[in-house]
ZAROVO-311262 format. One record per residue (C-alpha): residue number from 0; residue in three letters; x negated, y negated, z negated. Coordinates in pm, whole numbers, plus 50000, padded with zeros to 5 digits. Each point is the difference from the previous one (the first is absolute). Layout:
REM ZAROVO-311262
SITE   k   r    px    py    pz
SITE NUM ALA     X     Y     Z
...
***
This chain:
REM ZAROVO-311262
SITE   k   r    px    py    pz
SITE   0 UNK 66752 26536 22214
SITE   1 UNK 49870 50047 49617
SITE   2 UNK 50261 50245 49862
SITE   3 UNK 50170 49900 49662
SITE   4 UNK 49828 50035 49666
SITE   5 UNK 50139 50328 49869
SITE   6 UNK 50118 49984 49623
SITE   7 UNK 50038 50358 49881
SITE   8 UNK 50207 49982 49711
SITE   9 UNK 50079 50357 49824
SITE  10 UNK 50363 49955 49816
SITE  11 UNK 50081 49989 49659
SITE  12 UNK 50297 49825 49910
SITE  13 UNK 50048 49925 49625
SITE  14 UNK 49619 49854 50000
SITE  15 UNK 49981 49804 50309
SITE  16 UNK 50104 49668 49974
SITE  17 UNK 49757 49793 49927
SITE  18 UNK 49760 50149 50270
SITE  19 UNK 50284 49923 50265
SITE  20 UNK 49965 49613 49852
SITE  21 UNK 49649 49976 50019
SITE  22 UNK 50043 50192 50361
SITE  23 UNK 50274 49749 50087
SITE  24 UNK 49766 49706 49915
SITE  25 UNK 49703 50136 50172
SITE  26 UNK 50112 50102 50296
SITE  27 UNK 50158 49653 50101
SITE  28 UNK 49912 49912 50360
SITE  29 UNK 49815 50372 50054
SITE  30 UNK 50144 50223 50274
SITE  31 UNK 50028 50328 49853
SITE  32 UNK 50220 50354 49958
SITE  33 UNK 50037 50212 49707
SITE  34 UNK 49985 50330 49984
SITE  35 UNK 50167 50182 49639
SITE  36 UNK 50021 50335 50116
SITE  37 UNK 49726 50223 50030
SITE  38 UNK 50110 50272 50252
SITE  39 UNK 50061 49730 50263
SITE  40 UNK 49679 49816 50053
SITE  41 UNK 49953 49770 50313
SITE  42 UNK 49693 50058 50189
SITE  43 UNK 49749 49864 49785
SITE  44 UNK 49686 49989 50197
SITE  45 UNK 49824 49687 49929
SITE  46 UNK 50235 49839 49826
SITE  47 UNK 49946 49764 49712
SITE  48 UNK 50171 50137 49740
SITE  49 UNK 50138 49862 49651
SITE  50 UNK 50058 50295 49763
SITE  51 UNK 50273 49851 49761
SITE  52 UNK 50043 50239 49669
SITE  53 UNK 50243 49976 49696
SITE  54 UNK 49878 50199 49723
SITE  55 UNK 50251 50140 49704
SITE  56 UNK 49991 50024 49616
SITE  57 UNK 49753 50284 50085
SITE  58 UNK 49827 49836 50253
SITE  59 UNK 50138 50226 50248
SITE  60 UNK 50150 49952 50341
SITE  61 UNK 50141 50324 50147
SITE  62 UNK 49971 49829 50335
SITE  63 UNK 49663 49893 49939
SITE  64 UNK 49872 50348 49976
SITE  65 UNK 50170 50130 50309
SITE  66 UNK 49772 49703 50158
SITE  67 UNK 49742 50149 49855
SITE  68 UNK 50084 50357 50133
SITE  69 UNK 50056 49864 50327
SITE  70 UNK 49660 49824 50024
SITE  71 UNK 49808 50316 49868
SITE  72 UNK 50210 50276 50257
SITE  73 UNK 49816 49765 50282
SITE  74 UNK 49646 49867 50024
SITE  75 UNK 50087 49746 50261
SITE  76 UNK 50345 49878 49943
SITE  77 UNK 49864 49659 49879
SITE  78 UNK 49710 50003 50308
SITE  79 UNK 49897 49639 50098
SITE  80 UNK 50302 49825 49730
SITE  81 UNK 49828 49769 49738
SITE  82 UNK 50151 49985 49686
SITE  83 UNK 50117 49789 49704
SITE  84 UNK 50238 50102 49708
SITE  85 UNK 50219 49858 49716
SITE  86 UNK 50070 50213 49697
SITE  87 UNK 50245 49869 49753
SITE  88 UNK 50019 50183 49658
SITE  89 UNK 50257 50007 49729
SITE  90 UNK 49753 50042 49726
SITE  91 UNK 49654 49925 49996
SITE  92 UNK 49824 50338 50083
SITE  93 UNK 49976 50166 50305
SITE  94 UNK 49986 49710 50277
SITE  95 UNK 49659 49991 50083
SITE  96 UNK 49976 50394 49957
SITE  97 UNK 50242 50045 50284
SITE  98 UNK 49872 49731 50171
SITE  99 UNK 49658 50176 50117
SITE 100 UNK 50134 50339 50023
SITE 101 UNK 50242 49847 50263
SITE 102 UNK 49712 49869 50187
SITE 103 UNK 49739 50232 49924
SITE 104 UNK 50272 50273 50138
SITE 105 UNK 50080 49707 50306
SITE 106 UNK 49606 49936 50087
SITE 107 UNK 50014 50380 50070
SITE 108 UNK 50255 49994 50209
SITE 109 UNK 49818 49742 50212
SITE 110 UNK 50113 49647 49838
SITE 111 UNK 49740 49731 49956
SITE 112 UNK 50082 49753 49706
SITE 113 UNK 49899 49624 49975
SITE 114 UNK 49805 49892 49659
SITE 115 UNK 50245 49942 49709
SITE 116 UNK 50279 50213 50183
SITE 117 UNK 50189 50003 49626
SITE 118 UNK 50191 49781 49874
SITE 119 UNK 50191 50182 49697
SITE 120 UNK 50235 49897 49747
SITE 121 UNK 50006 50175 49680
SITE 122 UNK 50333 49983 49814
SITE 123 UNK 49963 49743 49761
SITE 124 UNK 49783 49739 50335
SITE 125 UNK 49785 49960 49705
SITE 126 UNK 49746 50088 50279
SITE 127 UNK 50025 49680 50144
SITE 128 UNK 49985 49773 49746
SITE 129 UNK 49660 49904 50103
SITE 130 UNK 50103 49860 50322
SITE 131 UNK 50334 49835 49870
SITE 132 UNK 49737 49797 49748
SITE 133 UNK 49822 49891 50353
SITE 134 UNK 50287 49931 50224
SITE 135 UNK 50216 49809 49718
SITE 136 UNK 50254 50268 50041
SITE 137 UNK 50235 50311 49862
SITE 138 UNK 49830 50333 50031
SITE 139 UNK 50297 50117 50215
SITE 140 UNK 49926 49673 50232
SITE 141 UNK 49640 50093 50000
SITE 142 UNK 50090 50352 50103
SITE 143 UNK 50192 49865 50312
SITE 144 UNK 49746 49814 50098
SITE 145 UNK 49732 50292 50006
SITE 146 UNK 50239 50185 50191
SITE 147 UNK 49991 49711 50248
SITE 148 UNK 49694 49997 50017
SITE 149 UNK 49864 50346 50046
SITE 150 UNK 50286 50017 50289
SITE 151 UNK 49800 49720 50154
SITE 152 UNK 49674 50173 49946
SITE 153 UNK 50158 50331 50150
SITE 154 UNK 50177 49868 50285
SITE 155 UNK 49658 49739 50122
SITE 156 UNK 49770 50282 49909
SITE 157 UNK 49712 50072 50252
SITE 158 UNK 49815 50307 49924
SITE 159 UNK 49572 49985 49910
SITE 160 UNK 49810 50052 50306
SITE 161 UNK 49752 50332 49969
SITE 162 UNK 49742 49972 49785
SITE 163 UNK 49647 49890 50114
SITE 164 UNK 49869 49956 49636
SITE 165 UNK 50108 50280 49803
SITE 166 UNK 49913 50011 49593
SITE 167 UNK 49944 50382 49876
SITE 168 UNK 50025 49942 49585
SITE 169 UNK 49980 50310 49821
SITE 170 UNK 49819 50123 49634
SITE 171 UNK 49898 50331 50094
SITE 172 UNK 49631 50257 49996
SITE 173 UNK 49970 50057 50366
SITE 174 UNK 49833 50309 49848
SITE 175 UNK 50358 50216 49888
SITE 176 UNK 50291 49739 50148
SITE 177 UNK 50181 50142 50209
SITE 178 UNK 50154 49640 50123
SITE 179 UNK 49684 49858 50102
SITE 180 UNK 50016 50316 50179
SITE 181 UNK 50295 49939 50171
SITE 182 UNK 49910 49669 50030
SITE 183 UNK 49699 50093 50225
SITE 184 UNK 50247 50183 50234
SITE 185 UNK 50170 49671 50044
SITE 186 UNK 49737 49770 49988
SITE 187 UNK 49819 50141 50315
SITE 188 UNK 50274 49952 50242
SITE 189 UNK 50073 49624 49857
SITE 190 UNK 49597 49911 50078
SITE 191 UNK 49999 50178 50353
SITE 192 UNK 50269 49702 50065
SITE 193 UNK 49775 49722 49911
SITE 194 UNK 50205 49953 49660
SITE 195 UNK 49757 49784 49703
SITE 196 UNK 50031 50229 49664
SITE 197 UNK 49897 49896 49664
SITE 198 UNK 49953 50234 49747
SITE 199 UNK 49971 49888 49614
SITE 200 UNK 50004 50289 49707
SITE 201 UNK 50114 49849 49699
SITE 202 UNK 49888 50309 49796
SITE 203 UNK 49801 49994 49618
SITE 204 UNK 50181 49730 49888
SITE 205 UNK 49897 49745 50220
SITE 206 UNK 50360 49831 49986
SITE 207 UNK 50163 49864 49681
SITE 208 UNK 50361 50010 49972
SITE 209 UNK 50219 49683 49991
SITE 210 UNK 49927 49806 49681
SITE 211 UNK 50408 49859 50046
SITE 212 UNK 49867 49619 50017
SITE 213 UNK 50254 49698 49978
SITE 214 UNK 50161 49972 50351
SITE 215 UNK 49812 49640 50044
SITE 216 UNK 49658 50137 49906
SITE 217 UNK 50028 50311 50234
SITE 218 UNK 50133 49741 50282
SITE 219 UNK 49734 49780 49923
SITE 220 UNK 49747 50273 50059
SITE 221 UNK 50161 50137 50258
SITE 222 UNK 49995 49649 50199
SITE 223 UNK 49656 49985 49975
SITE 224 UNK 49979 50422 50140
SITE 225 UNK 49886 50087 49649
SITE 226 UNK 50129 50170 49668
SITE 227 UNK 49830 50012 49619
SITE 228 UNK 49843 50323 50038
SITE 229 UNK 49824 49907 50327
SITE 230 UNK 49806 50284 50106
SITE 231 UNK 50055 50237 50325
SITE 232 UNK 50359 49930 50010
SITE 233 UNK 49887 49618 50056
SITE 234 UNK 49684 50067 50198
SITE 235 UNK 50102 50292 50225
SITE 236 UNK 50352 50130 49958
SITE 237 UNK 50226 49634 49999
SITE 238 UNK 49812 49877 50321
SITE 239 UNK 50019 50350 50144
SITE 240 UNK 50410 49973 49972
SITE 241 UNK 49933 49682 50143
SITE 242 UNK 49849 50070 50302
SITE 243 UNK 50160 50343 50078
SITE 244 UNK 50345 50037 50186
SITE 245 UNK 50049 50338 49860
SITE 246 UNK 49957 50130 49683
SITE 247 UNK 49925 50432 49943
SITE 248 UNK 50033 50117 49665
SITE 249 UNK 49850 50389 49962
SITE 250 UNK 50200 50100 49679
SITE 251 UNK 49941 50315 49825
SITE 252 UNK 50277 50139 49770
SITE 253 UNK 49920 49934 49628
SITE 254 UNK 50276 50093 49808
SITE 255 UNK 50293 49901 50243
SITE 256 UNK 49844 49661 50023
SITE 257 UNK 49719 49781 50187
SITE 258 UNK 49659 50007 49821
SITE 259 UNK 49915 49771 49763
SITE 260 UNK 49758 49756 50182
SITE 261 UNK 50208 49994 50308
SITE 262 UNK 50304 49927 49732
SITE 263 UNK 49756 49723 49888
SITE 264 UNK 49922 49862 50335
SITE 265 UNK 50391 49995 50041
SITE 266 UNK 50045 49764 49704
SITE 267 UNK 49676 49782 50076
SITE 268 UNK 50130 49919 50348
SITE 269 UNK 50292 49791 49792
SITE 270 UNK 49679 49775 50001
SITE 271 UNK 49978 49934 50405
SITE 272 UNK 50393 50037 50046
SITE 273 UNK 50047 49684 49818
SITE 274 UNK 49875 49817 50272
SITE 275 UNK 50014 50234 50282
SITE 276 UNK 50295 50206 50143
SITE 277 UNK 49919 50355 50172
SITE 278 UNK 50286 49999 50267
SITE 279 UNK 49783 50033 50317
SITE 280 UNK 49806 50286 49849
SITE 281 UNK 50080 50390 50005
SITE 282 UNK 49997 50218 49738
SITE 283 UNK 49879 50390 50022
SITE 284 UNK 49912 50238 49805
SITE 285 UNK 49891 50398 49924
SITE 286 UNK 50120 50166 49779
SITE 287 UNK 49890 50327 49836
SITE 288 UNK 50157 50162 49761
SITE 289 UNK 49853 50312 49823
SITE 290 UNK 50371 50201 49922
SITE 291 UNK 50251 49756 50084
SITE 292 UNK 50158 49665 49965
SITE 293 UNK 49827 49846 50282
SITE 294 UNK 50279 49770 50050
SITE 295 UNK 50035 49876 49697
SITE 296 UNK 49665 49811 50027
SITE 297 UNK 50123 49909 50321
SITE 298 UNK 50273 49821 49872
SITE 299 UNK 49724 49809 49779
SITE 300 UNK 49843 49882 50302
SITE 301 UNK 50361 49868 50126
SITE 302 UNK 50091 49807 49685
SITE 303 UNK 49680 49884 49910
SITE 304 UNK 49852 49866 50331
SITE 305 UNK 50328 49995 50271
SITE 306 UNK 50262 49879 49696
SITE 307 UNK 49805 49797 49813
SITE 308 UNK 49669 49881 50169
SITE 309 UNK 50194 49958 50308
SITE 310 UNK 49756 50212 50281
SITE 311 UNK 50200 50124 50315
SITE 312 UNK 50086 50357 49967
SITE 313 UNK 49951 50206 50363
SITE 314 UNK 50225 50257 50085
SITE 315 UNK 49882 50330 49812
SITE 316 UNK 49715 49842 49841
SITE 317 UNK 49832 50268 49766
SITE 318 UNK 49833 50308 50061
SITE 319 UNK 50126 50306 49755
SITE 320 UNK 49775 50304 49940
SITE 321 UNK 49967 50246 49707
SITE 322 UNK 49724 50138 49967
SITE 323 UNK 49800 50084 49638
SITE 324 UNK 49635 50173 50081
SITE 325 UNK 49767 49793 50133
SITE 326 UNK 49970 50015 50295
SITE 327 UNK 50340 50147 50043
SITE 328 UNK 50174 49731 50171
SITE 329 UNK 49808 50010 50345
SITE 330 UNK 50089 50408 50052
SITE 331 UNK 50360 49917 49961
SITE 332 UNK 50212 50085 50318
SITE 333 UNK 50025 49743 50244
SITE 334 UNK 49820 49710 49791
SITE 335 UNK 49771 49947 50282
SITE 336 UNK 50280 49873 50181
SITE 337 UNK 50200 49852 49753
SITE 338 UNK 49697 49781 49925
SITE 339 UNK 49955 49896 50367
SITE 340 UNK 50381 49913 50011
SITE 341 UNK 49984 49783 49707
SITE 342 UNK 49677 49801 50143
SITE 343 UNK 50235 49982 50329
SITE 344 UNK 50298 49870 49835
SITE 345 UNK 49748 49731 49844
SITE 346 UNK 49893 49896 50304
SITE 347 UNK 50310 49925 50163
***
């Protein structure tokens, strides 16, 4: 017997109620327990969870960040749950913020997340006047109905198979990176199992970023697998993403962010997603980071490709290093069998 969906709903009581509607309208007709407080968790183990959050003036949820605490005291609380999560703000900062650090900090603990796992309401539901235009609606209706709707997603959801055709994008001098070093320790493994990898390098400027067409010229383009600048995001990378049922980003650090051609590729792939949704591929990546802030990029990766581009996130899905020399990164202890972990956990 399937157990119940799991909402896990962190209290807070003067700035609750209008999640509780939209939670009362969702979950019509779904069989499913709540859990508020934090120090008396069920037995989670591959569960699907909903994680439910209120956030204050501040966009703050006491609760929220004993969650958080919880999930980062144990590595596998979350092992084999996939995940989904509502965040309802009462301003308009800090929803989507929260939002990855919650799963970034989840995906750690062993939760997988379906593609577009977010559906957030900012204070104002300004947020969603896009889709009240579409559906003829109120943006508070139109929030309801995305919370219906990503229940439905969460609850029918049927993870990716492993990857046989695996994309490797990165933008990186095999020369001094110590990713595509890393990489190499992860790579080897994958091919010894018979998986298909593609590697593209989109470094010296071979990708332009987004030019921020009309909506109906980059659809048009994108129906026909295209975009205006043409060039190797239309001849290699877009039927790359196309073929591939996992996608590996190799990320160096710049600055607390993703490099800027893999930024680019990011924004060009608004091209393909017009016409194509990424649910049934996984997302990976390596990160290195030469000081710190290793997650932060990682939380890129989440809201730019799980959030927003909609690819299936596997449990634990990056690979964190820090390591500055060249070089460096393959004498750090244990990365040897970090990296043949990883390639394991992307095989099964």
């Amino acid at each position: 017997m399937t157990a119940p969906l799991l909402v896990i709903q962190p209290p807070l009581s003067y700035c609750q109620s209008r999640l509780q509607d939209v939670l009362d309208y969702a979950l019509v007709g779904v069989d499913f327990e709540i859990v508020a407080d934090m120090g008396a968790l069920p037995e989670l183990r591959g569960r699907r969870l909903l994680f439910a959050v209120a956030l204050g003036d501040t966009g703050v949820n006491p609760a929220a960040y004993a969650l958080l605490d919880a999930l980062r005291r144990d590595p596998s609380l979350l092992e084999g749950c996939t995940g989904a999560l509502l965040v309802d703000g009462a301003r308009e900062l800090y929803t989507k913020s929260f939002a990855r650090e919650l799963v970034f900090s989840a995906n750690l603990a062993g939760c997988a997340f379906i593609g577009r796992p977010l559906v957030e309401a900012t204070g104002s539901l300004q947020n969603f006047h896009v889709q009240a235009h579409t559906q003829h609606t109120s943006n508070l209706e139109a929030y309801r109905l995305a919370a219906r709707e990503l229940i439905t997603r969460l609850i029918a959801h049927q993870p990716p198979d492993p990857p046989h055709n695996l994309l490797a994008l990165h933008a990186s001098s095999r020369a001094t990176s110590n990713t595509l070093a890393l990489w190499e320790l992860v790579k080897s493994p994958l091919q010894n199992q018979g998986v298909l990898i593609t590697e593209i390098n989109l470094r010296n400027g071979t990708v332009n970023d987004c030019a921020g067409c009309a909506y109906t010229a980059c659809l048009h383009l994108g129906e026909q697998g295209g975009c205006i600048y043409g060039g190797v995001m239309v001849e290699d990378v877009f039927p790359a993403v196309r073929a591939c049922d996992a996608l590996v980003l190799l990320c160096p650090n710049y600055n607390d962010a993703l490099s800027a051609n893999l930024s680019a590729f990011i924004n060009r792939l608004t091209a393909l997603f017009r016409q194509l949704r990424f649910y049934d591929k996984r997302l990976y990546g390596i990160v290195v980071s030469g000081y710190s802030g290793g997650d932060i990029v990682a939380q890129q990766l989440i809201s730019a490709l799980c959030m927003n581009k909609s690819f299936y996130l596997p449990p634990r899905f990056t690979m964190l290093e820090t390591a500055n020399d060249a070089g460096s990164a393959l004498l750090l202890d244990g990365v040897i069998a970090r990296a043949e972990a990883f390639a394991q956990a992307i095989l099964t």
